[in-house]
C-alpha positions in Angstrom: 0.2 127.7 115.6 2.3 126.1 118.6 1.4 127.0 122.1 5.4 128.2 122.4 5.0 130.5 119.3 3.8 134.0 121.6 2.5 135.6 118.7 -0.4 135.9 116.4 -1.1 133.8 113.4 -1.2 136.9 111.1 2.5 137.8 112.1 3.4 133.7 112.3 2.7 134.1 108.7 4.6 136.7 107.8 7.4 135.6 109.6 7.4 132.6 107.8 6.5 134.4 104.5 10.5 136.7 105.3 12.1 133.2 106.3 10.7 131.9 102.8 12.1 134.7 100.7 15.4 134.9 102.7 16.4 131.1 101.9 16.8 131.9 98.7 19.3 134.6 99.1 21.1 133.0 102.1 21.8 130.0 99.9 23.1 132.0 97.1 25.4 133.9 99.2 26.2 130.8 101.0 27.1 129.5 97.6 29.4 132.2 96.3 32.0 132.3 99.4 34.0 129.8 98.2 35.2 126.8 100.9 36.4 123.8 98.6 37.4 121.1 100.8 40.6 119.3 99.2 41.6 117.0 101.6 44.9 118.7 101.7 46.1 121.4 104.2 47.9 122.7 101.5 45.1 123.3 98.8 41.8 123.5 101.3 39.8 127.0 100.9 39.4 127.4 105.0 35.8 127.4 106.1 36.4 130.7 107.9 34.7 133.0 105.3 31.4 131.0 105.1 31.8 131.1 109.1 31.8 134.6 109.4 29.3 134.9 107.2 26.6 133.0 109.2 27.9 134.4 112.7 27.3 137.7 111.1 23.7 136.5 109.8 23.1 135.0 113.5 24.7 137.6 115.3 22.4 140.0 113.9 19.1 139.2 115.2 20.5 138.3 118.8 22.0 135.3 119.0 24.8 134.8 121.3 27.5 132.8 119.1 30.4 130.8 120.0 33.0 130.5 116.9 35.6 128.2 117.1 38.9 127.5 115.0 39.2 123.5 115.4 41.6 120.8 114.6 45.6 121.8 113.4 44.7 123.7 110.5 43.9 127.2 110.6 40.7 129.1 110.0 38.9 125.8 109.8 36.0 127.2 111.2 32.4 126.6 113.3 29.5 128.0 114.5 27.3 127.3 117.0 24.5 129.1 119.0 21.6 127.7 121.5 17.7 128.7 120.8 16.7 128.1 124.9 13.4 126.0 124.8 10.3 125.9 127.0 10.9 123.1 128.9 14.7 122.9 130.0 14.2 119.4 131.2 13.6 117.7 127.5 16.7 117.1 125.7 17.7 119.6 122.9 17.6 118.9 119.5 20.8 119.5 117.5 20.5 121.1 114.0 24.1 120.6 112.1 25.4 120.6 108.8 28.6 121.6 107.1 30.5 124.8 105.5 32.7 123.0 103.6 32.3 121.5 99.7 34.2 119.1 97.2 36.1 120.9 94.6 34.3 122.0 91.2 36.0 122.6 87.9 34.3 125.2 86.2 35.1 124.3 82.6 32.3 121.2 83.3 29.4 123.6 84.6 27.0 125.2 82.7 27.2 127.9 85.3 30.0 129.2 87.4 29.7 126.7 90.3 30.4 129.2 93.1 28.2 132.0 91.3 24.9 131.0 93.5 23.3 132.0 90.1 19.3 132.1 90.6 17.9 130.9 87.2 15.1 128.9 85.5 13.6 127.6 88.8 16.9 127.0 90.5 19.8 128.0 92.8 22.9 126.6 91.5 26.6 125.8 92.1 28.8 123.9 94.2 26.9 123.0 98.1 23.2 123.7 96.2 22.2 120.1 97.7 25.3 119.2 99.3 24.8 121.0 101.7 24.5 124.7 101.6 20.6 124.0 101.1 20.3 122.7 104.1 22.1 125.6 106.0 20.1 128.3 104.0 17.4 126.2 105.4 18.8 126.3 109.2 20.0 129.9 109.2 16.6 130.9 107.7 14.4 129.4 110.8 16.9 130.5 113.5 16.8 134.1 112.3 13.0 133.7 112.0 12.8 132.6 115.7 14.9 135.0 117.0 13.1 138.0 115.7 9.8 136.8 115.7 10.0 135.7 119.7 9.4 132.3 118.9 10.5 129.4 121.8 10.2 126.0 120.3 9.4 123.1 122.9 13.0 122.4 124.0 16.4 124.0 123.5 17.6 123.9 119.5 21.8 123.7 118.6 22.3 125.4 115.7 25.9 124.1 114.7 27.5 124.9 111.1 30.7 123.1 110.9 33.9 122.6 109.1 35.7 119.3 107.1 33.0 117.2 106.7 33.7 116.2 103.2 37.1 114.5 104.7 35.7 113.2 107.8 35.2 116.1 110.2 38.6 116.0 112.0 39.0 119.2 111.6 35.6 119.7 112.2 32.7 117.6 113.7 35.2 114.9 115.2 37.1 117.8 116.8 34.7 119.6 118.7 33.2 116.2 120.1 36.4 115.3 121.5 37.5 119.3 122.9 34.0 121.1 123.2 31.4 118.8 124.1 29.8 121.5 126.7 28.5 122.8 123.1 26.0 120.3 122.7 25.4 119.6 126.3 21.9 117.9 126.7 21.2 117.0 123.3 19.4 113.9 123.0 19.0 113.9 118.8 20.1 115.3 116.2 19.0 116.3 112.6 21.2 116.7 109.3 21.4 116.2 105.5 20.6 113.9 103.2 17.4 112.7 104.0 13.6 114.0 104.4 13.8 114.6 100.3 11.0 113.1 98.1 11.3 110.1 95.8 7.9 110.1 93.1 6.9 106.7 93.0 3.4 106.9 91.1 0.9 109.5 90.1 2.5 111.7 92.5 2.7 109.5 95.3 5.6 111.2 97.0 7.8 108.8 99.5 10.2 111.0 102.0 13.6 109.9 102.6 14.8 109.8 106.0 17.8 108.8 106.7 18.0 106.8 109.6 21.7 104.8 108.7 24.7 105.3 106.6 27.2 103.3 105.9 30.8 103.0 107.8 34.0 104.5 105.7 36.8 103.6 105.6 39.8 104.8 103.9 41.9 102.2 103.4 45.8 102.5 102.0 47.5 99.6 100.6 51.3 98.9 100.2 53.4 96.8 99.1 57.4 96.8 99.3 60.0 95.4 97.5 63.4 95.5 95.9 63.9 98.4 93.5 66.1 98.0 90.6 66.9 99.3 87.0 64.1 99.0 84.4 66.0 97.1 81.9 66.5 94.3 83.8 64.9 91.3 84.5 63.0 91.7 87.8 60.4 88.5 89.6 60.0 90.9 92.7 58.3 94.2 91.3 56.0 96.2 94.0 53.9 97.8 91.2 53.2 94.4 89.7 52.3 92.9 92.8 50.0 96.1 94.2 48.3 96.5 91.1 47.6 92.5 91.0 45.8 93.2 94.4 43.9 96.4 93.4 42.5 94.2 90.5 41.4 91.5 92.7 39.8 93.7 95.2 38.2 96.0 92.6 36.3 92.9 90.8 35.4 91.3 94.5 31.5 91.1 94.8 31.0 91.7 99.2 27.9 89.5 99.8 24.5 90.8 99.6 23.4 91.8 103.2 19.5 92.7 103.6 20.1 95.3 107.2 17.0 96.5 108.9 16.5 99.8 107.7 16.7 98.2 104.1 13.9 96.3 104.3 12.0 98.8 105.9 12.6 100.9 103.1 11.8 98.5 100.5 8.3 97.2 102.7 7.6 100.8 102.6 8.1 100.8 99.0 6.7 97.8 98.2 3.2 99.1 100.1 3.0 102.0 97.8 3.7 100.4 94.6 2.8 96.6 95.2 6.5 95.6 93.6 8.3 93.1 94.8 11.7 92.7 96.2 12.5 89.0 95.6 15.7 88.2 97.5 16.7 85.8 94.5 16.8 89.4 92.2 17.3 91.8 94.9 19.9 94.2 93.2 17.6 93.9 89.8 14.5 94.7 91.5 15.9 97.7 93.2 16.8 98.9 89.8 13.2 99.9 89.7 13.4 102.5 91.9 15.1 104.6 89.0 18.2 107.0 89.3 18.0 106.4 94.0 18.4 103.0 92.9 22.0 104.2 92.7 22.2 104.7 96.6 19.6 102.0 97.4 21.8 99.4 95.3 24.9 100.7 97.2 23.4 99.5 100.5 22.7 95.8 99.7 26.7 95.5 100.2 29.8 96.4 101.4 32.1 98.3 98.6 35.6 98.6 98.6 36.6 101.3 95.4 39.9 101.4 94.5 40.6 105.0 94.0 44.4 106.5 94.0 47.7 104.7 92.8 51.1 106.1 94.1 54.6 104.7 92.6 57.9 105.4 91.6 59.4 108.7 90.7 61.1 108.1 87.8 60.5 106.3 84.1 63.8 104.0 84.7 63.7 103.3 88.2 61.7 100.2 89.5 60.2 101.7 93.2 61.0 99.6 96.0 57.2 100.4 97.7 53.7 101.2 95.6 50.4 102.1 97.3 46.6 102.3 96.9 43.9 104.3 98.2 40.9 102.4 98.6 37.5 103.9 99.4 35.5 101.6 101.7 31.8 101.4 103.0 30.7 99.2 105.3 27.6 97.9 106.2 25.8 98.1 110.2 27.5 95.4 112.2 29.3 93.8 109.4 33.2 95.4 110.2 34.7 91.9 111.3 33.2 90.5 108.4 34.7 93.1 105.8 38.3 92.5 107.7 38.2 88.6 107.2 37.7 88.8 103.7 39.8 91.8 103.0 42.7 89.6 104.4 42.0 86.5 102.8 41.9 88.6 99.4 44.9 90.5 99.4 47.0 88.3 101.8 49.7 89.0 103.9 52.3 90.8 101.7 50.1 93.8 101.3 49.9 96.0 104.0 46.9 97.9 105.1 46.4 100.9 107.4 43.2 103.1 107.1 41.1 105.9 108.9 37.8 105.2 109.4 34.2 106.2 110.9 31.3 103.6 112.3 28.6 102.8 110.6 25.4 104.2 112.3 22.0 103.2 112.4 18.9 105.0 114.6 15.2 102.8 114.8 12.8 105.0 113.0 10.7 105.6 115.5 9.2 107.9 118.8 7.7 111.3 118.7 10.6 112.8 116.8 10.0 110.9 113.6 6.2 111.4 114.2 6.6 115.1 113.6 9.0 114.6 110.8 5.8 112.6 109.2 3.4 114.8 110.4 5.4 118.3 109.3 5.5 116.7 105.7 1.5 115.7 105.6 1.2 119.1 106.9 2.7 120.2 103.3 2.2 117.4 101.0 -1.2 115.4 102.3 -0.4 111.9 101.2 3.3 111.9 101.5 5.1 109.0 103.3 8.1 109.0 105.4 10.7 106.2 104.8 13.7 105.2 106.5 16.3 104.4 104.5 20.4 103.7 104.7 22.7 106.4 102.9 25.8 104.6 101.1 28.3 107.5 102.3 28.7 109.2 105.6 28.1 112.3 107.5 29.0 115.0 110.6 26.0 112.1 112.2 28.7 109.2 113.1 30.5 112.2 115.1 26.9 113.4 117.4 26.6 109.6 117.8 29.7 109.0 119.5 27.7 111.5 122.5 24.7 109.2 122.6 22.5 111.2 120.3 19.7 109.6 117.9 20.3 110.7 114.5 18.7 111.2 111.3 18.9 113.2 107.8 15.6 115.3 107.6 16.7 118.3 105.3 13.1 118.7 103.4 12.7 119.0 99.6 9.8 118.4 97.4 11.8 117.6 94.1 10.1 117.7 91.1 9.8 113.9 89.7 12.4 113.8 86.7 14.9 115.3 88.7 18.1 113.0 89.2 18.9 114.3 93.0 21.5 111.7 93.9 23.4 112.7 90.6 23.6 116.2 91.6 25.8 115.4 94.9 29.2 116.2 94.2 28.2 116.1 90.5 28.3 119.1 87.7 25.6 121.5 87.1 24.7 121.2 91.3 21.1 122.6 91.8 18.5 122.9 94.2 14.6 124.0 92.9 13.9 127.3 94.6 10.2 126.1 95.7 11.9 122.9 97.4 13.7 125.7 99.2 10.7 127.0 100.4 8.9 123.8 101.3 12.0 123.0 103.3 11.4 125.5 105.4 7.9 126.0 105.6 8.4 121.9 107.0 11.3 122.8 109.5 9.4 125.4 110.9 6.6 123.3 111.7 8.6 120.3 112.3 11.0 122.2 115.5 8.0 124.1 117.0 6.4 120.9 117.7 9.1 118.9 118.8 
């Protein structure tokens, strides 16, 4: 029991026993208010529903709760509230993830994927691990704190925010740059996709924390030239010439980069299993890490996916511009790099203009990611934290911006033929309902002992 706790043991378990049945129900709920994140102001399902929801759920066991409308777009929606701490001189500890989710067709589902069905083991539907888990999760410990009088070590931010899936302007990005008094003294933060287990022999559980993710940036590509009648003979055609450069871009190989928290991964990996990771066969050896080696492989490089192609309006009509969307992830410290050889690919008659967010990368290390370790031996005796890089982004490369240290530590203890990184933004999205429960029962020990 932690000396902030103020209660008995008998009642800390009971408390935790509710906040272990709730999660369950929280993430279902959660599940069914639809907010499917388009991209487009015109077809986005606003956040403000799910917002409500978990003001409501907050506000309820005495939480004071600031909810805030941000960006251009309305009912884009957040919520935040403050858990004081014992010693207001430590920094806080922000706790964040996202309301919003990527579209789901249900024809593809086995399930309605905003049913929040509870079946065979499982919550499922669209947000189960991406990341409504994670705010079950969240929502389930602050309610438990609140009511049961607990006051963790140092102030807690709860924050559940909007437009993360399209880069948190409307969201994340947005209350950095207009709220900041909302995370006032928070020195680290802790999100998503990280802190789940990867079976690596005979139940020999490794823990992925994620301590890195890649840089994005949306790239759009155009070329212009002179538009003319399709019968005729035409040397200066802007879909021939844009679709020339997609081709070339979308066979180009980045070179192999080995960043730190790679190789600590794969040292960490390679002292549980004795394999090797020979830089001669790097990418081949890392297909031995099974169905992660997905998100693993997509970290030895930078990537640059061509993804959209706009042109023309009419079956007869040359166009006198085309364009490309390209998706692209760049590694730590490597964003000259990627520019130099994006130029000398496409040259200069394509244009370029993008968006974009920095990579990030936090050492794994101090008395933060000793309690992550310890809250998980706690749990699972034997398991073994690992740092690792995530090939997409998250709400993190927004708290960095203010100086904060930041990892993904959402637990789950995932049964070992489960394919996890398929399930985000795949169909038939599910999260085990015991991982659910380990989650918290981790989290809870995890922020009253940090």
């Amino acid at each position: 029991m932690s000396e902030h706790s103020g209660i008995s043991g008998s009642d800390q378990d009971a408390g935790l026993a509710l906040a272990q049945d709730e999660v369950v129900q929280l993430a279902s709920e959660l599940i069914r208010i639809d907010s499917t994140n388009t991209g487009d102001a015109d077809t986005v399902v606003p956040e403000r529903a799910s917002a409500e929801y978990v003001a409501e759920k907050l506000g309820e066991v005495g939480y004071e709760v600031t909810y805030v409308e941000a960006g251009d777009q309305v009912g884009r929606a957040n919520v935040v509230a403050r858990l004081p701490g014992a010693d207001p001189s430590r920094g806080g500890l922000l706790v964040h993830g996202h309301l919003d989710v990527v579209p789901a067709d249900p024809a593809e589902w086995s399930v309605h994927p905003f049913s929040g069905a509870v079946q065979d083991g499982y919550v499922w539907g669209r947000g189960a691990v991406d990341m409504k888990d994670m705010l079950a999760m969240s929502l389930a410990i602050a309610r438990r704190y609140k009511r049961d009088g607990i006051v963790p070590p140092r102030d807690i931010v709860f924050a559940f925010l909007s437009d993360e899936e399209a880069g948190g302007f409307q969201g994340a990005q947005w209350l950095v740059d207009h709220r900041p008094e909302l995370f006032e003294g928070c020195t680290e933060a802790i999100s998503e996709v990280g802190g789940y287990s990867l079976t690596l022999r005979d139940g020999v559980r490794a823990y992925l924390v994620q301590t890195a993710e890649k840089g994005i940036r949306w790239l759009k590509l155009r070329v212009r030239a002179r538009a003319g009648h399709g019968s005729m003979v035409h040397d200066d055609n802007a879909v021939t010439q844009l679709s020339e450069a997609v081709a070339k871009l979308g066979a180009y190989r980045f070179p192999l980069v080995m960043t730190d928290s790679v190789q600590e991964f794969l040292d960490g990996v390679s002292e549980i299993t004795g394999w090797d990771f020979p830089e001669d066969d790097l990418e081949g050896s890392v297909a031995k890490l099974g169905n992660i080696s997905r998100i693993i492989g997509a970290t030895l490089r930078d990537t640059a996916n061509p993804t959209m192609l706009t042109a023309g309006y009419k079956h007869n009509v040359i166009p006198s511009v085309a364009e490309a969307a390209v998706d692209c992830r760049i590694l730590p410290g490597r964003e000259e790099a990627f520019d130099r050889e994006l130029a000398e690919l496409l040259g200069p008659d394509v244009e370029r203009e993008w968006v974009g967010l920095p990579p990030v990368e936090t050492k794994f290390e101090g008395r933060l990611v000793e309690q992550m370790q310890a809250s998980l031996l706690a749990e699972d005796p034997g398991a073994k934290a690992l740092p690792y890089m995530m090939s997409g982004g998250t709400d993190a490369k927004s708290f960095a911006r203010m100086g904060m240290s930041c990892y993904g530590f959402a637990p789950l203890q995932l049964p070992a033929d489960l394919d996890f990184s398929a399930l985000f933004h795949g169909v038939d999205e599910r999260v085990p309902v015991d991982a659910l429960k380990f989650g918290v029962r981790v989290l809870d020990r995890f922020l009253r002992n940090s």
